[in-house]
C-alpha positions as CSV (number, residue, x, y, z in Angstrom):
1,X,-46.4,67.5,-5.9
2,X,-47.0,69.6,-9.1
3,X,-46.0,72.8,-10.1
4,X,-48.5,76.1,-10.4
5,X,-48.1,79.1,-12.2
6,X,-50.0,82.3,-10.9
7,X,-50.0,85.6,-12.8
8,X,-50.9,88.2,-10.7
9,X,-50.0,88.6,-7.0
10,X,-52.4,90.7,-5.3
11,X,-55.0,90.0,-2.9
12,X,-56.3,86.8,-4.6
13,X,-53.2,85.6,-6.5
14,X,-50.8,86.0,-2.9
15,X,-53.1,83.5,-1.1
16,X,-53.5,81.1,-3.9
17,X,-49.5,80.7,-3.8
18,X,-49.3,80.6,-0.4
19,X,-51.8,77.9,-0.2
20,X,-50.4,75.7,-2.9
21,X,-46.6,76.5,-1.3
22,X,-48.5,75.1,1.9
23,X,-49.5,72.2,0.2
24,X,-45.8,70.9,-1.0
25,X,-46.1,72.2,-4.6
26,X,-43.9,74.4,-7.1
27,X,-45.1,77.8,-7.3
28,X,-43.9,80.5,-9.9
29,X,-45.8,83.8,-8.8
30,X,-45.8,86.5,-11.6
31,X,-46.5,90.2,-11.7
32,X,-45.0,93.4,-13.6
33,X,-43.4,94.3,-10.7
34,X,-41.9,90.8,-8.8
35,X,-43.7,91.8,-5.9
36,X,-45.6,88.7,-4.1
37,X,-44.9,87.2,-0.4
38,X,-41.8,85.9,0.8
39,X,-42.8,82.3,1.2
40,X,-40.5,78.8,0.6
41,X,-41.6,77.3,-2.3
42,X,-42.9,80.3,-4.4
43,X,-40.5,81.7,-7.0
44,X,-41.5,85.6,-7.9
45,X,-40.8,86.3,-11.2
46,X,-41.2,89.8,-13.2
47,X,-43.1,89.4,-16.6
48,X,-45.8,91.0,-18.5
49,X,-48.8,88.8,-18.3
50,X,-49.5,90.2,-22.0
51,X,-46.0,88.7,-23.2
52,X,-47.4,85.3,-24.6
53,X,-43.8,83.8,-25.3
54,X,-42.6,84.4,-21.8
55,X,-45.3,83.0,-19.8
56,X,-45.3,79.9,-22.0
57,X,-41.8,79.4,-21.2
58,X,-42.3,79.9,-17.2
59,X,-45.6,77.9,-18.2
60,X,-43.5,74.6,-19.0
61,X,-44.2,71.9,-16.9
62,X,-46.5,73.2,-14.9
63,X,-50.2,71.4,-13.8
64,X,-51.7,75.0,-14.1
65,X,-51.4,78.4,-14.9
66,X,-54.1,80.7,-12.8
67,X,-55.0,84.3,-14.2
68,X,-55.4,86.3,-11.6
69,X,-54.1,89.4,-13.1
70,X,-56.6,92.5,-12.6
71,X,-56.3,95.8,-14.5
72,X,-57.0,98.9,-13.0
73,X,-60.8,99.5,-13.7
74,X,-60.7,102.1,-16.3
75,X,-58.3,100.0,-18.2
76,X,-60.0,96.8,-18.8
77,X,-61.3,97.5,-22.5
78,X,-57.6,98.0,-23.3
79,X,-55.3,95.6,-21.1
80,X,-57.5,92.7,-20.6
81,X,-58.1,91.0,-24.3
82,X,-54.1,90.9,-24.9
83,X,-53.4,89.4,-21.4
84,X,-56.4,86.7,-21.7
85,X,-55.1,85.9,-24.9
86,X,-51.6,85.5,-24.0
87,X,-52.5,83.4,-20.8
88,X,-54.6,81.3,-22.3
89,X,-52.3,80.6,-25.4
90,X,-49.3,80.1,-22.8
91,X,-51.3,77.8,-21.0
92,X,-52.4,75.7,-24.3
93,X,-48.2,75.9,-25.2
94,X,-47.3,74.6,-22.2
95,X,-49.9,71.8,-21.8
96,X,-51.3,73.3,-18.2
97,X,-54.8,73.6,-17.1
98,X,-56.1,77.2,-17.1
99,X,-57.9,78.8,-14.4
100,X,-59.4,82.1,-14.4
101,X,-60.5,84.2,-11.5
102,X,-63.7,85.6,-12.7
103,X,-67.0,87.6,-11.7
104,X,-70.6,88.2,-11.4
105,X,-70.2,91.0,-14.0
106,X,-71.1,88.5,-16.9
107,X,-74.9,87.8,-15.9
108,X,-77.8,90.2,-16.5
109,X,-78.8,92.7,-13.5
110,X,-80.6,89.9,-11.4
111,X,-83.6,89.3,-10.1
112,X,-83.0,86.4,-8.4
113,X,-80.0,84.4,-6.6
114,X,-77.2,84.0,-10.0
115,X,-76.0,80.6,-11.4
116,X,-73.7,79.4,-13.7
117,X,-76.2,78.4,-15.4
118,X,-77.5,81.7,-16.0
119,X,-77.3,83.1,-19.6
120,X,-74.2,86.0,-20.2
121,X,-76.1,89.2,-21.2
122,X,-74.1,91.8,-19.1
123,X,-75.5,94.9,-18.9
124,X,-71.9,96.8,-18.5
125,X,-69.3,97.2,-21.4
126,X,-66.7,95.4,-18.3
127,X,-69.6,92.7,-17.8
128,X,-68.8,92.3,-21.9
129,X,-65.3,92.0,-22.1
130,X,-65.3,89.3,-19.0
131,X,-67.8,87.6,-21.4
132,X,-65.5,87.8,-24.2
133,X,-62.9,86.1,-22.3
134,X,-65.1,83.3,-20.9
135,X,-66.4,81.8,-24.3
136,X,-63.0,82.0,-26.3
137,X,-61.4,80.0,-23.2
138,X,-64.4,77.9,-23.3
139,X,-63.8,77.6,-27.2
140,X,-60.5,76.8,-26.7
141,X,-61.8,73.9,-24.4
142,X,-64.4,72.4,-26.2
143,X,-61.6,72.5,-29.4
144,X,-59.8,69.8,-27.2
145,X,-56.7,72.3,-27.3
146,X,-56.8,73.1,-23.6
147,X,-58.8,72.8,-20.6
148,X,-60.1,75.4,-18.5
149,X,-62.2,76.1,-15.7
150,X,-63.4,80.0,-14.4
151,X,-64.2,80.4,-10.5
152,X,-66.4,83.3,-9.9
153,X,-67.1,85.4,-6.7
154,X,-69.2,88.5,-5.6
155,X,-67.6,91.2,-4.1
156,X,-64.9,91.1,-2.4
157,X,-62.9,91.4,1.8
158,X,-60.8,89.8,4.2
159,X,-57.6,90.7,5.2
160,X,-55.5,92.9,2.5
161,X,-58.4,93.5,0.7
162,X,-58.6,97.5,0.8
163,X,-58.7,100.3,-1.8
164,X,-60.6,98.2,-4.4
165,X,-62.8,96.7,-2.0
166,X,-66.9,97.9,-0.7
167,X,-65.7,96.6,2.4
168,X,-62.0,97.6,2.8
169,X,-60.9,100.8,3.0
170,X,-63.6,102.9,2.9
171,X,-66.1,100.5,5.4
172,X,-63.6,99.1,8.5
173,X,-61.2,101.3,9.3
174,X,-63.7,104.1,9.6
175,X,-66.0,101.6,11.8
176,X,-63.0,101.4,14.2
177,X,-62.7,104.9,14.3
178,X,-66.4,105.4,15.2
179,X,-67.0,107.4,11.8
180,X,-69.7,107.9,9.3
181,X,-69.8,105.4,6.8
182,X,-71.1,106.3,3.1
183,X,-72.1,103.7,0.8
184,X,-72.4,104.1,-3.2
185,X,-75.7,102.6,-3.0
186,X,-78.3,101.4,-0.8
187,X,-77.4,100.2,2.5
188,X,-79.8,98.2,2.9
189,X,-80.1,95.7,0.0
190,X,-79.0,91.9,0.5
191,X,-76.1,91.5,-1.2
192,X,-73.2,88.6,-1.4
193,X,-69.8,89.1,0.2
194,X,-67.1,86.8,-0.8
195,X,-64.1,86.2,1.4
196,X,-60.7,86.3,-0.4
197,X,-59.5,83.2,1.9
198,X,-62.2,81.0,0.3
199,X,-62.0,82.0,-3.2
200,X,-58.2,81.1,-3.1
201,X,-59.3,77.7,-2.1
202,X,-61.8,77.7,-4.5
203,X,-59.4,78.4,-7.1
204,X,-56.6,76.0,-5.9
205,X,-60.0,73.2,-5.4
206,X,-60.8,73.8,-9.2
207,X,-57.0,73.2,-10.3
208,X,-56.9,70.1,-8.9
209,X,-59.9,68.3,-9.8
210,X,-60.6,67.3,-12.6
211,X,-64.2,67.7,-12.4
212,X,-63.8,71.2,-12.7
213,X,-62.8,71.6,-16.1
214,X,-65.1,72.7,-19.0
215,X,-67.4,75.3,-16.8
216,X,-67.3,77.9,-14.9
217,X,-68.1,77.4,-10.6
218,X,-69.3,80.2,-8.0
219,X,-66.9,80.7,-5.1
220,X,-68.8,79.4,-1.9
221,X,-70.5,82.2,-0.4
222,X,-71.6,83.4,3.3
223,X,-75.5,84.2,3.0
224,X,-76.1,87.3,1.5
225,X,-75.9,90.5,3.7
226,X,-76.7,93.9,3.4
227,X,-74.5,96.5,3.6
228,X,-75.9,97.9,6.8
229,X,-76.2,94.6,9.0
230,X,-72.2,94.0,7.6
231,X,-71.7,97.4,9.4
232,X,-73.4,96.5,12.2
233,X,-72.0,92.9,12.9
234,X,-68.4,94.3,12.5
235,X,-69.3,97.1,15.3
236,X,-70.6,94.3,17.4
237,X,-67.7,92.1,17.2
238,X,-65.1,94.9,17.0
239,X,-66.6,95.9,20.5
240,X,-67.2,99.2,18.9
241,X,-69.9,101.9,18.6
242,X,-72.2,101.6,15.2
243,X,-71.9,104.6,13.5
244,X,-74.4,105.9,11.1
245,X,-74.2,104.4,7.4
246,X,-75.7,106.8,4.9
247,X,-75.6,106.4,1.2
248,X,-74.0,108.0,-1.5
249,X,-76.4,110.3,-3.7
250,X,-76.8,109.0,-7.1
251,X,-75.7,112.6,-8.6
252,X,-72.5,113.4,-6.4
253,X,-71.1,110.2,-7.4
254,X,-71.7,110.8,-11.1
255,X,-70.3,114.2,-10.8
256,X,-67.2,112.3,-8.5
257,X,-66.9,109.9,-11.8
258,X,-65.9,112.5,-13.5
259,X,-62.7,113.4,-11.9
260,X,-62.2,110.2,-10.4
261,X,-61.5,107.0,-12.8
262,X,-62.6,104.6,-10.5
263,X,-65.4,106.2,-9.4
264,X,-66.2,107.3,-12.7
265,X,-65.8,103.3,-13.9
266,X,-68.6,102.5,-10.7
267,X,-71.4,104.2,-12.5
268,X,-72.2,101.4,-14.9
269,X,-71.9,98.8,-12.1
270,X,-74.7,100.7,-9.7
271,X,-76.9,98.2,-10.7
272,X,-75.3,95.9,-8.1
273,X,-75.5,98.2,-5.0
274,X,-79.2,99.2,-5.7
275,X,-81.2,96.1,-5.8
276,X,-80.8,92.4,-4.4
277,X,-77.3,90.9,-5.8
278,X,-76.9,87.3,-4.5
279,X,-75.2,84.7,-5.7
280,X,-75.9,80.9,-5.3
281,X,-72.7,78.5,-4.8
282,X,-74.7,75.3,-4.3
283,X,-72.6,73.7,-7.3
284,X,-69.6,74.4,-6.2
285,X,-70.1,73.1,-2.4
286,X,-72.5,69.8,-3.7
287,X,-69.5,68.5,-6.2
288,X,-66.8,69.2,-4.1
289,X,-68.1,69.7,-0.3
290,X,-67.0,72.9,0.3
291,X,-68.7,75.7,2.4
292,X,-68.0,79.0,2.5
293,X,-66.4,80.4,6.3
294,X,-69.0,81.7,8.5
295,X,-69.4,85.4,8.1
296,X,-68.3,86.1,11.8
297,X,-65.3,84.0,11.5
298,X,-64.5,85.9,8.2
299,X,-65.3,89.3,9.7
300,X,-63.3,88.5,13.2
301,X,-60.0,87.8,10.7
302,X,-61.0,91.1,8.7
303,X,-60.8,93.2,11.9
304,X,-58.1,91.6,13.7
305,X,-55.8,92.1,10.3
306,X,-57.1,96.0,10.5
307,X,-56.3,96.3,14.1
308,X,-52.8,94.5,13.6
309,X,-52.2,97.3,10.6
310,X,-48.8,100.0,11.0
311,X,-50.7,103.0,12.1
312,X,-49.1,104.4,9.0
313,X,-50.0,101.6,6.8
314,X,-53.8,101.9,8.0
C-alpha cells in the first residue's frame, strides 16, 4: 500500500479518500479548514493549498498528490494560478504523481460529443485559466520533472453534491416537494451528467496506472440527458409527481448576475445549458475497462441520500 495526498475535501476530494482508505492505503486529506470525513486511515490536515513549502513537506513519500481544491467561482482568476503552482511544484519536490480534477471548460462551445483530443480554445476567461493550468502541468511533464495526468468530467451530482451543482440543490429537493423547477437554460438540450462516485474512481484509476500519465482522460459518463427527462426519471423513481420544469429567462439571470456572484460568474458559461454539451469517455473506459454507473442506479443513490437528509440539513 502507498500513500495519497488529496488537497481539497469537498464533494470529490471526500470520496477519493475514502476510496483509497478502503483500499489499504495512507491518506493525508488537506483543506483550509481540516474538515474531511472521519474515516481510519485518512489523516486531515489544515494547510493552504497555495503554501508550496507546506504541501511538499506533507507531499513526502507519497505515490500522489490529487488537486482537488475548487475556488469559489468568482475567485478563480485570483486563487487558482498560486494553488496550481504550488501543487504542482509540491508534487515535483516530493517526487509524487500529480493528478488534477479538471473540466469541460477548456474546449470550444461544441458542436459535437468533446474529446481529449479536442483542441483548448475556451470560450470563457474560467475555460482560460483551466487551460493555463493544463499545459504548464503538461510542461512540467514532458520536461521529465514530474508526471501528471488530468481527469475531466461534465457537470456534476450524486449524493453531497448541492449548492454548486445543476442537479443538487436547486433540482431534487424541490422534485420531492412536488415544486416548480427552473432551469438556467434550456430544459430540453442533451447534456452529460457526471456522477461524483465515478469520477473519484476515475481519479484514484488514473493514480495508479501508469498508463495514465502524460494526458488528460474524460470521467466515464452515463449517456447524455436532458435536463427535463433527468427531471422526469427522478419523479418516476422517487414515486413522485413531475412537476413543471420551466427555464430561466436569459435577462433575469443577467440582471440576478449582478447581485449574485455565482450567478453573475454563470453568464459566460450559458453556452453549455443552451445547446448540445456531451462528452465522449470512450478512452477512458477502452484503456482501462471502466463504465460509467447506470443513470438510474446513480439517480436511486442521489434520492435516497436526499430523502435520508436532517430536515434541517435539507
Amino acid at each position: 500500500m502507498g500513500k495519497h495526498v488529496i488537497a481539497g475535501a469537498g464533494q470529490v476530494g471526500s470520496q477519493v479518500a475514502g476510496l483509497l482508505a478502503g483500499q489499504g492505503h495512507e491518506v493525508v486529506l488537506v483543506s483550509r479548514s481540516g474538515s474531511g470525513p472521519d474515516l481510519p486511515g485518512v489523516r486531515k490536515v489544515a494547510a493552504d493549498a497555495a503554501d508550496r513549502e507546506r504541501m511538499a513537506a506533507l507531499t513526502r513519500g507519497a505515490d500522489a498528490l490529487y488537486n482537488c481544491v475548487n475556488p469559489p467561482y468568482h475567485r478563480w482568476a485570483q486563487d487558482w494560478p498560486p494553488m496550481a503552482e504550488s501543487l504542482l511544484g509540491a508534487a515535483e519536490a516530493a517526487g509524487a504523481g500529480y493528478v488534477a480534477l479538471g473540466n469541460l471548460y477548456v474546449y470550444a462551445a461544441p458542436d459535437r460529443p468533446m474529446k481529449e483530443s479536442d483542441p483548448l480554445a475556451p470560450p470563457s476567461a474560467k475555460g482560460a485559466v483551466r487551460v493555463r493550468m493544463w499545459r504548464e502541468a503538461l510542461a512540467a511533464h514532458e520536461a521529465g520533472r514530474v508526471r501528471v495526468t488530468e481527469v475531466r468530467g461534465s457537470d456534476y451530482f450524486g449524493p453531497g453534491c448541492r449548492d454548486q451543482s445543476h442537479l443538487g440543490d436547486r433540482l431534487v429537493p424541490r422534485l420531492l416537494e412536488g415544486r416548480t423547477v427552473r432551469h438556467i437554460g434550456d430544459p430540453d438540450q442533451p447534456h452529460s451528467w457526471t456522477y461524483v462516485p465515478d469520477v473519484a474512481r476515475a481519479l484514484v484509476t488514473a493514480a495508479t496506472d501508469d498508463r495514465s500519465w502524460g494526458r488528460a482522460w474524460h470521467v466515464p459518463t452515463a449517456p447524455e440527458m436532458t435536463y427535463r427527462a433527468v427531471a422526469e426519471r427522478i419523479c418516476r423513481l422517487a414515486g413522485v409527481r413531475a412537476p413543471g420544469i420551466k427555464a430561466v429567462p436569459h435577462w433575469l439571470l443577467r440582471t440576478a448576475g449582478a447581485f449574485s456572484p455565482m450567478l453573475g460568474e454563470l453568464e459566460e458559461l450559458r453556452y453549455q445549458f443552451v445547446r448540445p454539451f456531451v462528452l465522449d469517455s470512450t478512452d477512458f473506459q477502452a484503456t482501462f475497462g471502466a463504465e460509467p454507473t447506470p443513470m438510474d442506479e446513480a439517480l436511486a443513490e442521489t434520492i435516497a441520500w436526499w430523502r435520508a437528509l436532517p430536515a434541517k440539513a435539507a
